[in-house]
Phi, psi and omega in degrees: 000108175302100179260144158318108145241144210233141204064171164326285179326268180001301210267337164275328153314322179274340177265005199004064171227164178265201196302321181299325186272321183298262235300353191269286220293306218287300211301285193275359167237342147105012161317148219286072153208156178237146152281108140285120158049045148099339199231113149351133177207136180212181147227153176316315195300314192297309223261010173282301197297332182272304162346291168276352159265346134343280228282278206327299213286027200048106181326335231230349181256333198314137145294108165263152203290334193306319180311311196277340168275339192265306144330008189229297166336304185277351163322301198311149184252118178269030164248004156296324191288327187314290172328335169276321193301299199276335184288307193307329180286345180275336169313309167330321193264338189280328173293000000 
């Protein structure tokens, strides 16, 4: 039976995680809540249901912020940095 839960409290008691992590899992795992009108709202079902495709897609692939920043990372396009690097050694060589 699919129950309602409204806030934040509500919704780390049934995940019996705290607020830093439910709110880590919504940003970076895609967990099944929303703020409506100021106030935290999830249901049970979904989050039985986001629980078991975790588990499913292999626990060791889950996106994590740590994952997600070294993913962000390797984007950068380096080569403006070669480039001041290689400008600074030549200022360097001229004095």
């Amino acid at each position: 039976m699919s129950t309602e839960l409204e806030g934040m409290k509500q919704i780390c008691m049934y995940v019996k995680r705290s607020e830093a992590t439910v709110l880590d899992w919504i940003r970076f795992m895609s967990f099944p809540a929303k703020k409506l009108g100021g106030i935290w709202v999830s249901d049970t079902d979904l989050i039985v249901i986001w629980k078991k495709k975790i588990i499913s897609d292999n626990v060791d692939e889950a996106i994590t912020p740590q994952n997600d920043i070294v993913q962000k990372e390797k984007k950068i396009d380096i080569k403006p940095i070669k480039q001041i690097k290689k400008a600074k050694r030549n200022v360097k060589k001229k004095k």
